[in-house]
N, C-alpha and C positions, 0 to 999 in steps of 0.2 A: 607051630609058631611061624614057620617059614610060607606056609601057604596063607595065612591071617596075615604076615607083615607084606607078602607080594600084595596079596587085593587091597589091603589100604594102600600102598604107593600105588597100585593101579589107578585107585578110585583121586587120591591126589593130583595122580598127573593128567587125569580126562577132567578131572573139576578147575584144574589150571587152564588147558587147553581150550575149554567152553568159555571161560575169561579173558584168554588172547581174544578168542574170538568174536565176542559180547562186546571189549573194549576198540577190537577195531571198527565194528560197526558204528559204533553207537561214539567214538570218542569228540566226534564235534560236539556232542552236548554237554559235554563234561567241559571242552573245551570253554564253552560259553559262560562256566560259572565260576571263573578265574576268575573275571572281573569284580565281580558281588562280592565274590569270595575276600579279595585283596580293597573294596572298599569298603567292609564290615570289618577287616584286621586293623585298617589303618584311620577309621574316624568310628567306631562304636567301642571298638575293644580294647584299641591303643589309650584312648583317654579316662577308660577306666580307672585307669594307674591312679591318677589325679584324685579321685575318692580317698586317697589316704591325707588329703587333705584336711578333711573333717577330723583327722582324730589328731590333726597338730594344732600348733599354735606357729601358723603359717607367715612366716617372711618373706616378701617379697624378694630380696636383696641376698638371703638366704638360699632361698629355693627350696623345693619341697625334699629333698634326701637329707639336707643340712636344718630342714625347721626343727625344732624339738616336738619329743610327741607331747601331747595331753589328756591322752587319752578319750572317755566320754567326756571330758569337761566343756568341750562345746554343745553337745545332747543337751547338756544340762542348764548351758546358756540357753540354748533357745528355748528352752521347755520353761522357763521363766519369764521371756518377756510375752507381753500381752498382746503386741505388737503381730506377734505369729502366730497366738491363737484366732487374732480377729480375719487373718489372712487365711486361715487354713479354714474357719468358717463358712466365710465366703466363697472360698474355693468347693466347698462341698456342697453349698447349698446352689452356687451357679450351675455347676455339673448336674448336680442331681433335679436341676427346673429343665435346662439343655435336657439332660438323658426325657422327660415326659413330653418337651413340647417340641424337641429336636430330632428325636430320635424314630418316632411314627411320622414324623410328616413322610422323609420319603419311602417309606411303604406306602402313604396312601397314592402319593402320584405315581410310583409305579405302577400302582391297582390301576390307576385313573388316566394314565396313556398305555398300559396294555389294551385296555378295553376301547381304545380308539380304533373306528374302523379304515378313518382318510390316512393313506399312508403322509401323505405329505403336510397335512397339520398333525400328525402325530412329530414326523420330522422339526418340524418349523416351534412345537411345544420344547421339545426337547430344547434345542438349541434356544431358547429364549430361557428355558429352564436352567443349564448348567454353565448361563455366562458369569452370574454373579460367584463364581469359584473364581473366575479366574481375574478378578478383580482383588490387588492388593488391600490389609486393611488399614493401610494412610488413608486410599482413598476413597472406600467404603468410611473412614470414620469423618472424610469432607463431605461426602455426601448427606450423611447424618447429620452434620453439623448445619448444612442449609438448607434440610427437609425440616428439621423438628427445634432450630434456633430457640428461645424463648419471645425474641422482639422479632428477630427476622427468617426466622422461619417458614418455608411454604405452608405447611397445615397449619402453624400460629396466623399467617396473613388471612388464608382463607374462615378460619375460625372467628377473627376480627371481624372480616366484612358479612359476614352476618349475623353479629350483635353480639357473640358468644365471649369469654376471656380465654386469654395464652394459657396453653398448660407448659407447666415447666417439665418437660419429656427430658431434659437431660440435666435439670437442676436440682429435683426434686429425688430422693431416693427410689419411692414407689415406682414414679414412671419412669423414671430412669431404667427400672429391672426389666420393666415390661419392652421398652427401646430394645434396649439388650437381647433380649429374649429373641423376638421378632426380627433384630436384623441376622440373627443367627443364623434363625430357619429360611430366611429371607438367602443369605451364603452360601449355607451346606446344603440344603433340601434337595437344588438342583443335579448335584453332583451325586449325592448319594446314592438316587434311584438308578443310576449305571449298574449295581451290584443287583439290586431286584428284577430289574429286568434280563441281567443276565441270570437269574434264576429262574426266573417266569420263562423261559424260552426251553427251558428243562422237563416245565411239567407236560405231563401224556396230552396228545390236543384230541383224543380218543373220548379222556372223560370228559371234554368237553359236551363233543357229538352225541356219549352215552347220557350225558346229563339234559341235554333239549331234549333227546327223544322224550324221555322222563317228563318232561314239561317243568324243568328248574328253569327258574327269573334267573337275572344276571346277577344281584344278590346274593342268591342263594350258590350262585357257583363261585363266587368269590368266598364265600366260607365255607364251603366244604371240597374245595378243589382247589383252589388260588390259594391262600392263607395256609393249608395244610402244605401245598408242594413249594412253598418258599420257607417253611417251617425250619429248615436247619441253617440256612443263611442269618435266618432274623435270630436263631438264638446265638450262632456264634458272636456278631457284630454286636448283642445285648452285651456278651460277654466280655469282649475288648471293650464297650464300653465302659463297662465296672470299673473296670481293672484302670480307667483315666477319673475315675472318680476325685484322686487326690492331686493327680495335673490338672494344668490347664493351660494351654497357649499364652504369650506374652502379649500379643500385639491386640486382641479383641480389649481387653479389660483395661489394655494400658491408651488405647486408640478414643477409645471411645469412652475412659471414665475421667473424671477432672476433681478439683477439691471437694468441691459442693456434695459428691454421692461417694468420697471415698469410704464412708463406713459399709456401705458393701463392692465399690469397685477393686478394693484394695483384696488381692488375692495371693499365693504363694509366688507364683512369677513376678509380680513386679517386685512383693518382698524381694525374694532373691538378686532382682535389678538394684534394688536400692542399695542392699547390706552387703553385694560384692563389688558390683562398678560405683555407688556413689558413695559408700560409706568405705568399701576399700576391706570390709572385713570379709575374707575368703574363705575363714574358716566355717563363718556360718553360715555364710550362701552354700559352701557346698555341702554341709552339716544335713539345711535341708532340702538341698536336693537330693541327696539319698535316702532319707527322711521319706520324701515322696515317692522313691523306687520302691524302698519296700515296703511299703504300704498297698503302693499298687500293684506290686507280687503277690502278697497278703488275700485283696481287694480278687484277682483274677484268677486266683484259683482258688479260692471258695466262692465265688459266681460259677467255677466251672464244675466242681467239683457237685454243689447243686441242681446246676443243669443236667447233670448227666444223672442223677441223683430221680429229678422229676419228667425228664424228657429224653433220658438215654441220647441226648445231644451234647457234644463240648468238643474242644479246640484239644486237646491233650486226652 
């Protein structure tokens, strides 16, 4: 027993010693993630508390340790009005048109400025490609507002002066979706393909060289070389997608929708604008926004749990 308890304390005190010495190397990086560390305690985690919200009957004047509870009786409020099925509707069917028509655009420009050979219009694509990110959407929704007007409009004027009539693009529900749609990919596309391309930089430029020898078209090396070695990027980002199926940003649906197409601009986010800042009720705004978390816990890990299922690919 005496020679068993010395080699564990031996083996303890050289597995301590390799950790002074791990840690002195290595401790500016540890250093560096104080920061993250101390602004995920103090705005992601801190206002968690505030969730218990949802299950009082919340006074302002009160405060939340002093509101009384009420248990699910807000669940129940909202699973009632009709008001937040038509929101959570819209919310899924926006997502779920964004996820088909948002979500492949930039894979394809990544495909389609890899395969540029001028370094400097490849340069010059890009930077014309990822300005619309960084454009607020106030004023992506003014711009909208005097491209696609109904009377004053640029494509309504042009459409006039040659005998054609106004389409009502932001009056009308149909073309309203499609606006939406379009200035989406029109927004994100740009920025997206940062993540592709830095996957594209990863794959062997070997099977390229093995694949001409071969006599493969450019086609055919983007599906069976390009597409396979960006393969785990594009499933994980499907998968964070899922998992917003039931969010959605405030400022697109609220920027850019008005009365006239509120039976599909009206989505979870602005509900929640209305029913805590304009209507003042805190307990159902924040009802469903947790509502939407776990849903999209729900939502992200059965996408994941699939993916890894069919593609031995996932995030967890």
């Amino acid at each position: 027993m005496d020679a068993a308890a010395a080699t564990q304390a031996a083996g303890t005190k050289a597995r301590k010693s390799a950790f002074k010495v791990y840690m002195r190397r290595n401790w500016q990086l540890y250093a560096l993630l104080i920061l993250p560390i101390v602004y995920f305690l103090i705005f992601k985690y801190g206002p968690m508390y505030g969730v218990t919200i949802a299950f009082k009957k919340f006074n302002l004047f009160q405060g939340i340790n002093q509101s009384p509870w009420a248990g699910l009786d807000t669940f129940r409020e909202i699973f009632r009005m009709r008001e937040f099925y038509v929101a959570l509707r819209n919310t899924l069917m926006l997502n779920f048109l964004d996820l088909i028509f948002s979500f492949p655009a930039p894979i394809v420009l990544a495909i389609m400025l890899n395969e540029l050979r001028s370094a400097l219009y490849k340069k010059l694509s890009q930077t014309i490609l990822y300005l619309p990110h960084f454009i607020s959407w106030v004023i992506v929704g003014g711009i909208v507002y005097q491209v696609f007007a109904t009377k004053s409009g640029m494509v309504n004027t042009l459409l006039n002066q040659v005998g054609l009539e106004s389409i009502p693009w932001l009056s009308d529900k149909h073309y309203w979706l499609i606006t939406y749609l379009a200035t989406g990919v029109w927004h994100s596309a740009g920025w997206g393909t940062i993540i592709y391309l830095a996957a594209l930089t990863g794959v062997n430029k070997e099977l390229y060289e093995a694949a001409e020898v071969d006599g493969a078209g450019r086609l055919t090396k983007i599906r069976y070389i390009t597409l396979p070695g960006i393969k785990p990027t594009i499933v994980v980002l499907l998968i964070l997608k899922l998992g917003e199926l039931v969010q959605i940003g405030f400022e697109r649906p609220f920027v850019l929708g008005n009365v006239s197409v509120s039976e599909y601009s009206e989505v979870l986010s602005t509900f929640v604008f209305k029913m805590g800042l304009q209507s003042a009720q805190y307990s159902l705004a924040t009802g469903v926004g947790f509502f939407q978390a776990a849903v999209g816990l729900v939502f992200i890990l059965s996408a994941n749990y699939f993916a890894k299922k069919t593609t031995d690919q996932g995030i967890l």
